[in-house]
TIBAKE-997615 format. One record per atom (N, C-alpha, C, O): residue in one letter; atom name; x, y, z; residue number from 1. Coordinates in pm, 1 decimal. Example, Ala and Ser with C-alpha at 12.3 -4.5 7.8 and 13.67 -1.06 7.14 Angstrom:
<A,N,<1319.0,-569.0,780.0>,1>,
<A,CA,<1230.0,-450.0,780.0>,1>,
<A,C,<1320.0,-330.0,780.0>,1>,
<A,O,<1423.6,-331.9,846.5>,1>,
<S,N,<1285.0,-225.0,708.0>,2>,
<S,CA,<1367.0,-106.0,714.0>,2>,
<S,C,<1290.0,3.0,787.0>,2>,
<S,O,<1340.9,113.8,803.9>,2>,
END
This chain:
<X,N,<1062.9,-5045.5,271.6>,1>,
<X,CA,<1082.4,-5130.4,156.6>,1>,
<X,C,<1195.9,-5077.8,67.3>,1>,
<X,O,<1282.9,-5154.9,26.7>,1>,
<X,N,<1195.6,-4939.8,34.8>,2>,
<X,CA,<1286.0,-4882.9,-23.0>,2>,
<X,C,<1424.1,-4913.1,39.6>,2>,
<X,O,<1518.7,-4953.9,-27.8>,2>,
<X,N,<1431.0,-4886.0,199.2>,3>,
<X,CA,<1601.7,-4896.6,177.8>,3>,
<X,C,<1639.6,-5081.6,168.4>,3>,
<X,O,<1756.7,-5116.1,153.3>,3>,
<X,N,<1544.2,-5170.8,177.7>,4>,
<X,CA,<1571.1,-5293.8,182.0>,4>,
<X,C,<1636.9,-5323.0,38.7>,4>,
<X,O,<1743.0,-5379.8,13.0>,4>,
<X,N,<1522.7,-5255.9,-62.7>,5>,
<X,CA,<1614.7,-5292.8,-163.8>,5>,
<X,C,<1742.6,-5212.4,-191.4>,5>,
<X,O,<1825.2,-5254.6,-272.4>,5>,
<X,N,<1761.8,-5085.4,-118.3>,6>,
<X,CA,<1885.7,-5041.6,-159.8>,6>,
<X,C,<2058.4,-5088.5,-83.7>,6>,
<X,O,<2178.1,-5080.6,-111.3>,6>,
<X,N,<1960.5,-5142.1,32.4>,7>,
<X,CA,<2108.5,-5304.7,133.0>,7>,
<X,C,<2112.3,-5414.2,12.9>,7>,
<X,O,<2220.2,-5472.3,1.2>,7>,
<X,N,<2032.2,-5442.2,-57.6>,8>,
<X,CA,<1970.6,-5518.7,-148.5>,8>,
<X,C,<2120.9,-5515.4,-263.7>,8>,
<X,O,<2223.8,-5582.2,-273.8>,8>,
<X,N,<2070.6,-5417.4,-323.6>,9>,
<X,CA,<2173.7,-5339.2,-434.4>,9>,
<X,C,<2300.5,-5283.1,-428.8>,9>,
<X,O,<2366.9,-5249.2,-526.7>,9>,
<X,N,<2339.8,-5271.8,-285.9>,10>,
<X,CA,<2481.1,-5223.5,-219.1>,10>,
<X,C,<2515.2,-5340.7,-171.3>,10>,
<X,O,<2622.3,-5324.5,-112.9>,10>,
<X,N,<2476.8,-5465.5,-163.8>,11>,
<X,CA,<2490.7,-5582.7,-97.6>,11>,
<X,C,<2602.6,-5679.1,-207.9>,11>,
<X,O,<2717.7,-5722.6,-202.7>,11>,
<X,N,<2464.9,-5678.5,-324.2>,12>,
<X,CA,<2531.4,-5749.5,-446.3>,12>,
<X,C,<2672.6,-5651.5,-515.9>,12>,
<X,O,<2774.5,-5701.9,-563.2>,12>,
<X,N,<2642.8,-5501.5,-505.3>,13>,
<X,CA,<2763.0,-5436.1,-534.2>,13>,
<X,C,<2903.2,-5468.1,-493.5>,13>,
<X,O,<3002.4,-5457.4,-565.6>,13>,
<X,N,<2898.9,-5519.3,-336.6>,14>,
<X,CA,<2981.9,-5507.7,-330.5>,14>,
<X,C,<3015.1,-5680.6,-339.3>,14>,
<X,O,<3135.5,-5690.8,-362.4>,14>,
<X,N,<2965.6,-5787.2,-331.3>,15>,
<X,CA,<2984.2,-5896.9,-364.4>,15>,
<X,C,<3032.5,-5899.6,-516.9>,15>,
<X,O,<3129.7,-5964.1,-556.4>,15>,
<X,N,<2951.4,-5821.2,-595.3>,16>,
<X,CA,<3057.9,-5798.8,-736.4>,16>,
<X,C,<3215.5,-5788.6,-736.3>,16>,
<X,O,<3307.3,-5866.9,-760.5>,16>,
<X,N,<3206.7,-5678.3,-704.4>,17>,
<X,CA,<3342.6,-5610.6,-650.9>,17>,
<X,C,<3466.6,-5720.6,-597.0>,17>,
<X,O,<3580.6,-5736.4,-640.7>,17>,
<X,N,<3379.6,-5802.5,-461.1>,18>,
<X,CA,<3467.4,-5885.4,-414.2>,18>,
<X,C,<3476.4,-5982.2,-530.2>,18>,
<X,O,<3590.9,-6026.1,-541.5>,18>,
<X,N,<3393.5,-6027.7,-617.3>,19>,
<X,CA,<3502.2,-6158.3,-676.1>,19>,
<X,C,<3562.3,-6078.8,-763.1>,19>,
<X,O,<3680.7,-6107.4,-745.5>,19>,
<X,N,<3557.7,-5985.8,-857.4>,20>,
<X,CA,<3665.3,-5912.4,-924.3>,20>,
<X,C,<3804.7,-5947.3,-876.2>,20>,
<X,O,<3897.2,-5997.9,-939.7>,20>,
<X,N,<3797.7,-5903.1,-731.7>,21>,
<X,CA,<3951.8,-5882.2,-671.6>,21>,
<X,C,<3980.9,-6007.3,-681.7>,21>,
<X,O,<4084.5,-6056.3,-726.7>,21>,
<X,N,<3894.8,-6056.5,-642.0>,22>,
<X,CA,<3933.2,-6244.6,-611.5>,22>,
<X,C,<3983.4,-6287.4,-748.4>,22>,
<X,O,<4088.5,-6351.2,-752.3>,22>,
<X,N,<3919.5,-6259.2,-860.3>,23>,
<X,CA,<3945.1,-6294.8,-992.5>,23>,
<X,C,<4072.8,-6243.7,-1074.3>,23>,
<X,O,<4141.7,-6303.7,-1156.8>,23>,
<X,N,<4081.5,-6118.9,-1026.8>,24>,
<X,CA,<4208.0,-6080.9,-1045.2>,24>,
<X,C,<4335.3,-6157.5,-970.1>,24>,
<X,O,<4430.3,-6225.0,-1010.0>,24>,
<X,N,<4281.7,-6106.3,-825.0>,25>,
<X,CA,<4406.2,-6182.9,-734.9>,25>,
<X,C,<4471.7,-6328.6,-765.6>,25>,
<X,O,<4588.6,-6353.1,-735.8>,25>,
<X,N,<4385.6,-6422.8,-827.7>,26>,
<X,CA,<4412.2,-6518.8,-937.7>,26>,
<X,C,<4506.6,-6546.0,-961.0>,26>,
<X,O,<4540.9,-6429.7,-939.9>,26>,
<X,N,<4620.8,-6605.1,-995.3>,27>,
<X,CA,<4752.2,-6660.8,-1071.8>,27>,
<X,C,<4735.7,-6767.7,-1176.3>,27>,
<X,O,<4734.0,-6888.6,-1152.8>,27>,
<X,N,<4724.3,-6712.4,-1290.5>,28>,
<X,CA,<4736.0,-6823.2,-1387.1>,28>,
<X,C,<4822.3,-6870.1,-1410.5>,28>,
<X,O,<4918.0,-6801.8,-1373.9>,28>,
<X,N,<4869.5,-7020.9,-1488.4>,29>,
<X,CA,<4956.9,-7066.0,-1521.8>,29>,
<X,C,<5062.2,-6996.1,-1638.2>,29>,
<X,O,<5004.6,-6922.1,-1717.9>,29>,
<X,N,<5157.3,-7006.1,-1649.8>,30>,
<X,CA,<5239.0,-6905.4,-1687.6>,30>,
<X,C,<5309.8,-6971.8,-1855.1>,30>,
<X,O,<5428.0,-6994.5,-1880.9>,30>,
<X,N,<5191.9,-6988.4,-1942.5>,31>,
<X,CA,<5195.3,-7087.9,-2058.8>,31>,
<X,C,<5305.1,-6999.4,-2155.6>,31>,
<X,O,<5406.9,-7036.2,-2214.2>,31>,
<X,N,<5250.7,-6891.1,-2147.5>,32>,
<X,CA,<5354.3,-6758.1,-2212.1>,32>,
<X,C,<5492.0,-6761.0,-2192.4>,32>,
<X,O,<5586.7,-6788.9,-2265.9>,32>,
<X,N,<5484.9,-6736.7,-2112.1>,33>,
<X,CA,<5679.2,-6751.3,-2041.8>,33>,
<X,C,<5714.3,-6913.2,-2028.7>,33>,
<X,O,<5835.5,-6934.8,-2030.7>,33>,
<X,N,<5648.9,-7004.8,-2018.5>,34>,
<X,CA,<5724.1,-7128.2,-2036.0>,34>,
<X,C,<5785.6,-7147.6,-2220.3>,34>,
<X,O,<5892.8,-7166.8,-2277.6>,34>,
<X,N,<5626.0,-7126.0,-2260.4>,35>,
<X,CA,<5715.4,-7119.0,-2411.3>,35>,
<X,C,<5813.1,-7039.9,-2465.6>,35>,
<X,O,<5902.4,-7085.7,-2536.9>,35>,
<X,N,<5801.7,-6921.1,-2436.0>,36>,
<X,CA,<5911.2,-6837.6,-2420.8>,36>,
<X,C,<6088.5,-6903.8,-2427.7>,36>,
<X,O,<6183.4,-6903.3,-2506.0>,36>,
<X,N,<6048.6,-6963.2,-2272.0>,37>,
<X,CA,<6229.2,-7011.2,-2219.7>,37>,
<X,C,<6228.2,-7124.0,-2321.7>,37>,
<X,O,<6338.7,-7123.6,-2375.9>,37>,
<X,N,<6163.1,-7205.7,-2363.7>,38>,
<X,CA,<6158.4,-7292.1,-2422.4>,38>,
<X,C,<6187.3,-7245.7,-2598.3>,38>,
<X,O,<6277.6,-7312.5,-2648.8>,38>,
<X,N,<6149.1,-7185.0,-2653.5>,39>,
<X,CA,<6241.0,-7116.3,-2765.8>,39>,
<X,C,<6316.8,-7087.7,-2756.4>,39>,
<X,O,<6387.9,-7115.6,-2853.1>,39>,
<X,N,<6391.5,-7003.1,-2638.2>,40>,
<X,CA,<6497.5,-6966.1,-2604.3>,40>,
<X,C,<6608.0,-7062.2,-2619.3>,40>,
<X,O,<6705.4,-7050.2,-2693.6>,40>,
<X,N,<6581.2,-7156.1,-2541.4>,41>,
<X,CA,<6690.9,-7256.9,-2523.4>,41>,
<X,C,<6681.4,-7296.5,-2654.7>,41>,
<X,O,<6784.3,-7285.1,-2721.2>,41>,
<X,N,<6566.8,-7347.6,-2717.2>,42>,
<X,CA,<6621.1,-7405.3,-2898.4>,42>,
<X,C,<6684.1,-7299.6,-2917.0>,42>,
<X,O,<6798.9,-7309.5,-2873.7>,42>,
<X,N,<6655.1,-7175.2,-2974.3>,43>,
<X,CA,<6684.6,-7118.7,-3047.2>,43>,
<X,C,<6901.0,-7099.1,-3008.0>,43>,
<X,O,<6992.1,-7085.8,-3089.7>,43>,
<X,N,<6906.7,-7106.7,-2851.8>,44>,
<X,CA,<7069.4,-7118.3,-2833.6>,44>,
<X,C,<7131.2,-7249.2,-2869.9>,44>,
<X,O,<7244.0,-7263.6,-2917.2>,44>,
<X,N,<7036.0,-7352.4,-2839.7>,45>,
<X,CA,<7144.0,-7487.1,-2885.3>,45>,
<X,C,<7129.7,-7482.2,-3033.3>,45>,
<X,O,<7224.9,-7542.0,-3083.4>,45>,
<X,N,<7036.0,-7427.4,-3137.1>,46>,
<X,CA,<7087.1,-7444.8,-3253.1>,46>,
<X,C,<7198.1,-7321.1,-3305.8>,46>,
<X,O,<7240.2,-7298.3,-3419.2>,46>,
<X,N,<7222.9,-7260.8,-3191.2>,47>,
<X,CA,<7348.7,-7175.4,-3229.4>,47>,
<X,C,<7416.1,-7199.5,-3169.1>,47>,
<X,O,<7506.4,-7117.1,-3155.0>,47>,
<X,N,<7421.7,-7301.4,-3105.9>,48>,
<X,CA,<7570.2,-7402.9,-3097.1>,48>,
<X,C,<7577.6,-7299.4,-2972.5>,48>,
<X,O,<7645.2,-7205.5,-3014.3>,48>,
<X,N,<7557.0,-7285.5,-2900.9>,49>,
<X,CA,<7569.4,-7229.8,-2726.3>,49>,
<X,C,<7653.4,-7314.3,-2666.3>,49>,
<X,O,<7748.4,-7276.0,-2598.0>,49>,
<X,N,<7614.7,-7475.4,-2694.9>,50>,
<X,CA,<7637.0,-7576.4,-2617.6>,50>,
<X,C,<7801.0,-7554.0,-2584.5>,50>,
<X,O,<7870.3,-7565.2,-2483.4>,50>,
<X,N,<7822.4,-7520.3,-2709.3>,51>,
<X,CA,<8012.0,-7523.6,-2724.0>,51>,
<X,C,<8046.5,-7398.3,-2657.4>,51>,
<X,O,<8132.7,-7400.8,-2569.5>,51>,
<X,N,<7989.6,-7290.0,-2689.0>,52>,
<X,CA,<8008.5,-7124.5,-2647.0>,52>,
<X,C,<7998.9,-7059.4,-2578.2>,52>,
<X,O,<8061.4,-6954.5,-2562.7>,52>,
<X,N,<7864.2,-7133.0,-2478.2>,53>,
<X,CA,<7811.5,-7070.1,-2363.5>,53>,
<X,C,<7739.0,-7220.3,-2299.5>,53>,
<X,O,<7621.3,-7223.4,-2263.5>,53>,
<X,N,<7815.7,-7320.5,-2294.0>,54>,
<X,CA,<7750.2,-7382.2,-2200.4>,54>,
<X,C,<7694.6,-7413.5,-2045.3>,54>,
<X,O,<7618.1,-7498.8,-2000.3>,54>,
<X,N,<7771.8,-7301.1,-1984.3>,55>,
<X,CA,<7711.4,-7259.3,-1854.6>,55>,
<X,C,<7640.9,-7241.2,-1859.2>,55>,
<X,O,<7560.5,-7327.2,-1823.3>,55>,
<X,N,<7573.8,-7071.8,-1922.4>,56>,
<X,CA,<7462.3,-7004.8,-1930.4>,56>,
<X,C,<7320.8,-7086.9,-2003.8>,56>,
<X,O,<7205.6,-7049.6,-1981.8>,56>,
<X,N,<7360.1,-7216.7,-2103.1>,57>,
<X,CA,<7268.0,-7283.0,-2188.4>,57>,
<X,C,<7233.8,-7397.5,-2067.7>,57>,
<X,O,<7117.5,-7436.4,-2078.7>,57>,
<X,N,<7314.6,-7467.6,-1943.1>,58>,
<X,CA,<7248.7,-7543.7,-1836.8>,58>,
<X,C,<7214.6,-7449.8,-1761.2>,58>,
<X,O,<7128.7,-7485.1,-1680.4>,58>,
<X,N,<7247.7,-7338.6,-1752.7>,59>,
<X,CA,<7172.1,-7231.9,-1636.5>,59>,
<X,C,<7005.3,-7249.3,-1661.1>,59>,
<X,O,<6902.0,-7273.1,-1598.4>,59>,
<X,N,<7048.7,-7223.3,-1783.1>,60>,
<X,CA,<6884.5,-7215.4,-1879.1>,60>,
<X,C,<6754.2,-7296.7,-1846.8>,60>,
<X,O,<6636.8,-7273.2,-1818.3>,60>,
<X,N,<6854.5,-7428.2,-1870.2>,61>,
<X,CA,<6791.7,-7531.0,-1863.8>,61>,
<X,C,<6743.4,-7611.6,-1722.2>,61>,
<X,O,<6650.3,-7681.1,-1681.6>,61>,
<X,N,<6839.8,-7568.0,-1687.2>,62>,
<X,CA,<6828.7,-7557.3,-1519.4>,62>,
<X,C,<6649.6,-7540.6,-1461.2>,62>,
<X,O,<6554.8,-7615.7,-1437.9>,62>,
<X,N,<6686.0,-7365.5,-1456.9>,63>,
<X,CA,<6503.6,-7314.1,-1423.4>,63>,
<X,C,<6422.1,-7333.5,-1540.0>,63>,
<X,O,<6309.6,-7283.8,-1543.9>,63>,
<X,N,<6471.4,-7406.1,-1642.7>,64>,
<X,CA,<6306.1,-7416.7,-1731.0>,64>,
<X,C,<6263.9,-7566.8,-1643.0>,64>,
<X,O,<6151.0,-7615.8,-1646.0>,64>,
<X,N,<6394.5,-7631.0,-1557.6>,65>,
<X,CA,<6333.5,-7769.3,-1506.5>,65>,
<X,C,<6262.8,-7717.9,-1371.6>,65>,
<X,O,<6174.8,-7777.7,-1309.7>,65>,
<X,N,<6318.5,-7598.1,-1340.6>,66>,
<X,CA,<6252.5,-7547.7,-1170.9>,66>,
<X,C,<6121.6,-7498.3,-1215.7>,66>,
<X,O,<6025.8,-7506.3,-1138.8>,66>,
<X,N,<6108.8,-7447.8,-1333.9>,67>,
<X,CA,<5957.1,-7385.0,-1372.3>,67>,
<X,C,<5895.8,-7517.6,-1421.4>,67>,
<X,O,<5815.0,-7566.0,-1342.1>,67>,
<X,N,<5911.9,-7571.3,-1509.7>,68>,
<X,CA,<5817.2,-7665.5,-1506.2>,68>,
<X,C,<5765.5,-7782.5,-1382.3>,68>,
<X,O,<5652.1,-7830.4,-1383.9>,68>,
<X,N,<5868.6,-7817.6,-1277.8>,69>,
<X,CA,<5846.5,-7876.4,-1148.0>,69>,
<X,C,<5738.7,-7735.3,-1066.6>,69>,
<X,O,<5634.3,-7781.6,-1020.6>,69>,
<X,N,<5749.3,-7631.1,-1053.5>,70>,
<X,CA,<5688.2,-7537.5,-991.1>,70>,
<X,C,<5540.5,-7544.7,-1019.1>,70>,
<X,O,<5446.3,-7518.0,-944.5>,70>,
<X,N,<5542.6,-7612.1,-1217.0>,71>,
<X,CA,<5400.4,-7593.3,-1259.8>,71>,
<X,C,<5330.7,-7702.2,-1195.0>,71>,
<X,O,<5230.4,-7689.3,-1124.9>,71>,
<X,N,<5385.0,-7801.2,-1220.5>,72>,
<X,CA,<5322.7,-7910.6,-1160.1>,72>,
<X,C,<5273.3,-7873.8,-1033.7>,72>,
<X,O,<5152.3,-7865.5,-1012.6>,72>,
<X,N,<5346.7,-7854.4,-960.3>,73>,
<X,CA,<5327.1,-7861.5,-809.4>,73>,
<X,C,<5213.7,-7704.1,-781.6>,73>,
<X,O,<5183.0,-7665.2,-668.9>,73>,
<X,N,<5175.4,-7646.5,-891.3>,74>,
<X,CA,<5051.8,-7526.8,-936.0>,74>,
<X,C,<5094.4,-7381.5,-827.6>,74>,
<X,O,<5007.8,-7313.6,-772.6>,74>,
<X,N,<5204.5,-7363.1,-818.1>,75>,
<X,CA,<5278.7,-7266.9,-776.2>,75>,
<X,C,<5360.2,-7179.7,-898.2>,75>,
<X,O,<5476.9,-7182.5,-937.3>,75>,
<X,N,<5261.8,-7114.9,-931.6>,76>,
<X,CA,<5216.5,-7059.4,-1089.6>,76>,
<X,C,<5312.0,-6887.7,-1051.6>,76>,
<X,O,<5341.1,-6821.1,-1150.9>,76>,
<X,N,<5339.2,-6849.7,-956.3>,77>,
<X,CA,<5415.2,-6706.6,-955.6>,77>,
<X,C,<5544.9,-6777.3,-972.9>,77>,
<X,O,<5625.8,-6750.0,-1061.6>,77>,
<X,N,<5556.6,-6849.3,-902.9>,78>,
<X,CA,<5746.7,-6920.2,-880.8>,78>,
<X,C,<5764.7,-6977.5,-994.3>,78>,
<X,O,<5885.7,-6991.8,-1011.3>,78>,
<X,N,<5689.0,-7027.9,-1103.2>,79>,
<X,CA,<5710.5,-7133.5,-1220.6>,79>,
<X,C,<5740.4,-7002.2,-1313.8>,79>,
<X,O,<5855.9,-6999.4,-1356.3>,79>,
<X,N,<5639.2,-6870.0,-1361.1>,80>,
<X,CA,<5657.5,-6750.0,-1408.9>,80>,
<X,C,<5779.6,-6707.8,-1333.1>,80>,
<X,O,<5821.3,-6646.3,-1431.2>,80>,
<X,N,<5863.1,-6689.4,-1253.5>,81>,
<X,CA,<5984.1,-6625.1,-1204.6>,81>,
<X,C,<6098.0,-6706.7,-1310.2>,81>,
<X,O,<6160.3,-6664.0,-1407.4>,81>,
<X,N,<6094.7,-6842.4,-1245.0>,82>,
<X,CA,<6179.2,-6974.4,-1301.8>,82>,
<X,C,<6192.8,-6931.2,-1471.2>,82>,
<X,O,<6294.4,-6904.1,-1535.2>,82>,
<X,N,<6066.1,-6935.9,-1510.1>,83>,
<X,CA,<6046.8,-6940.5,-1634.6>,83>,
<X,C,<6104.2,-6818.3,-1728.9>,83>,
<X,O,<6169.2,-6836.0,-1831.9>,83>,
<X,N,<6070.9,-6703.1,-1678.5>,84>,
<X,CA,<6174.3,-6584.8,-1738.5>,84>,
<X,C,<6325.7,-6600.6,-1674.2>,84>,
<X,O,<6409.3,-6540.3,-1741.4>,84>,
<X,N,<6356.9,-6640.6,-1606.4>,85>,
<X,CA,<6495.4,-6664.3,-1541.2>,85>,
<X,C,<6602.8,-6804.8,-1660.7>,85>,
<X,O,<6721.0,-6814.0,-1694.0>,85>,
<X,N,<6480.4,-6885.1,-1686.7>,86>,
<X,CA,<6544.5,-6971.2,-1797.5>,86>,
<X,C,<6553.9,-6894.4,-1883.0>,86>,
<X,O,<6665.8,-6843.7,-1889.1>,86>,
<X,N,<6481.2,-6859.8,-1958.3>,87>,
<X,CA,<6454.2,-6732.8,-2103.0>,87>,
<X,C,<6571.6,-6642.7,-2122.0>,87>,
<X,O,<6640.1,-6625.8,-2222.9>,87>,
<X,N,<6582.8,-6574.9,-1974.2>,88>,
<X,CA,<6735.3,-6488.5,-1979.2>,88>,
<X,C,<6857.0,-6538.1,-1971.5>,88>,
<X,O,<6973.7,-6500.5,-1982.3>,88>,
<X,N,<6815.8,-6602.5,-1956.9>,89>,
<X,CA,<7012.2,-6696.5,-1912.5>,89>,
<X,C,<6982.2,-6797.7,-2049.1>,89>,
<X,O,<7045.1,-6894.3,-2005.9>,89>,
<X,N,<6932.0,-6844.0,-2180.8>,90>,
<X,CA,<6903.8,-6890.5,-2260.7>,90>,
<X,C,<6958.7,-6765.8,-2374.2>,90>,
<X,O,<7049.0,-6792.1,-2453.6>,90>,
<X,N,<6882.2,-6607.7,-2370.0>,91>,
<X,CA,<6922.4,-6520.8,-2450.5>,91>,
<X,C,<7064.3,-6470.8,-2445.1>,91>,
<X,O,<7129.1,-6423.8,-2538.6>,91>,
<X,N,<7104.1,-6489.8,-2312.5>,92>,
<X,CA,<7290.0,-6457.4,-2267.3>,92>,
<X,C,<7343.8,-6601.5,-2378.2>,92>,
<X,O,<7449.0,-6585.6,-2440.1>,92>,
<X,N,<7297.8,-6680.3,-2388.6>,93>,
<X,CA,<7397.5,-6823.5,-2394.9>,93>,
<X,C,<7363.7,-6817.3,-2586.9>,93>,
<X,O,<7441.4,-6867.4,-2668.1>,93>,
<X,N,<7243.2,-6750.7,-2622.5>,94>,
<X,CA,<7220.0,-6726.7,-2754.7>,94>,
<X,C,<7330.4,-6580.4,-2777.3>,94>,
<X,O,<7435.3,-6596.1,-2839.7>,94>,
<X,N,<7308.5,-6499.7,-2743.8>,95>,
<X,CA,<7410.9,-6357.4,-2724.2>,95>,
<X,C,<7572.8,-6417.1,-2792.0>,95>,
<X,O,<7620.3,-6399.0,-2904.2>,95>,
<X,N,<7609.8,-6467.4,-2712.9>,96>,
<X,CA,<7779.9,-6544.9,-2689.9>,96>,
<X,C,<7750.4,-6640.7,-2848.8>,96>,
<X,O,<7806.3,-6625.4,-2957.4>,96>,
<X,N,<7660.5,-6722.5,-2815.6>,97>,
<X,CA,<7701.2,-6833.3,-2914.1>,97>,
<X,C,<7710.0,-6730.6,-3073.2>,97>,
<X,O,<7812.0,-6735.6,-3141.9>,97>,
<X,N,<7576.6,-6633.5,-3118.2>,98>,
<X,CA,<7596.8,-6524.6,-3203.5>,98>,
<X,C,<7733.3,-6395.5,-3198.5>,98>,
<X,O,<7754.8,-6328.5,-3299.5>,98>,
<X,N,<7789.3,-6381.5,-3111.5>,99>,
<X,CA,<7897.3,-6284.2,-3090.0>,99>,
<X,C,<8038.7,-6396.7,-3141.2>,99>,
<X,O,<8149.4,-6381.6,-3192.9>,99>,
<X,N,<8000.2,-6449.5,-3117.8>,100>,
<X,CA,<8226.5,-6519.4,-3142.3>,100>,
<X,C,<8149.4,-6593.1,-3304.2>,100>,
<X,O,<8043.9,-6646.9,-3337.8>,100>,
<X,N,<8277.5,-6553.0,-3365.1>,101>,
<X,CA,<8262.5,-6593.6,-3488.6>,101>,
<X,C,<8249.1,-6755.4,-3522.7>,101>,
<X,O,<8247.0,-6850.4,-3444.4>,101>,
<X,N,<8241.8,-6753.3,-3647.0>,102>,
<X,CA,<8228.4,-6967.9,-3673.0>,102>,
<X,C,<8368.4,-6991.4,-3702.7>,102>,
<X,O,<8442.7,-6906.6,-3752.2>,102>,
<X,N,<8403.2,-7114.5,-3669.7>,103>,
<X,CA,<8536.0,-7156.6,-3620.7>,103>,
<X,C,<8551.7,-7256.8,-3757.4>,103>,
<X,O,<8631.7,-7350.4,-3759.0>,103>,
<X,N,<8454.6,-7219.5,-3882.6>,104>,
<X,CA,<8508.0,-7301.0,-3954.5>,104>,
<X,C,<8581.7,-7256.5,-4117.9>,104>,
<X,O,<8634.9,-7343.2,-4187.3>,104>,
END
């Protein structure tokens, strides 16, 4: 009787265990870093990027459209890649538009 309950108790242990990993192993949606790129890019077109760095401000805009298509489609690591990839190429195009002086 004793070791039944102790297969018993090493049984559920390790069924614990397994959804942990499972729960971890998990990918959530990547709400953080979308908003992120998404300030980003305001925050460069209201510093006039558009004129200064408009490569780097459609680069931007570019993968915030590949991350948000990624979300949809619930391919939540690739939408988080996309999504800091807009963010950085948004802070380059904010960088430039803040570095060259106002032209007025």
């Amino acid at each position: 009787m004793a070791a039944a309950r102790a297969l018993t108790i090493d049984l559920r242990r390790i069924a614990l265990v397994a959804m942990l990993l499972l729960a971890v192993g998990c990918v959530s949606p990547p709400v953080q870093e979308m908003s992120n790129a998404r300030q980003a890019i305001t925050a460069a077109q209201e510093a006039g990027a558009a004129e200064t760095a408009p490569v780097a401000l459609e680069q931007a805009q570019k993968w915030l459209r590949q991350a948000e298509k990624r979300l949809q489609e619930k391919q939540f690591r690739e939408a988080r890649r996309s999504a800091v990839a807009a963010k950085l190429r948004a802070l380059e195009a904010l960088q430039t538009a803040d570095e060259l002086p106002d032209s007025q």
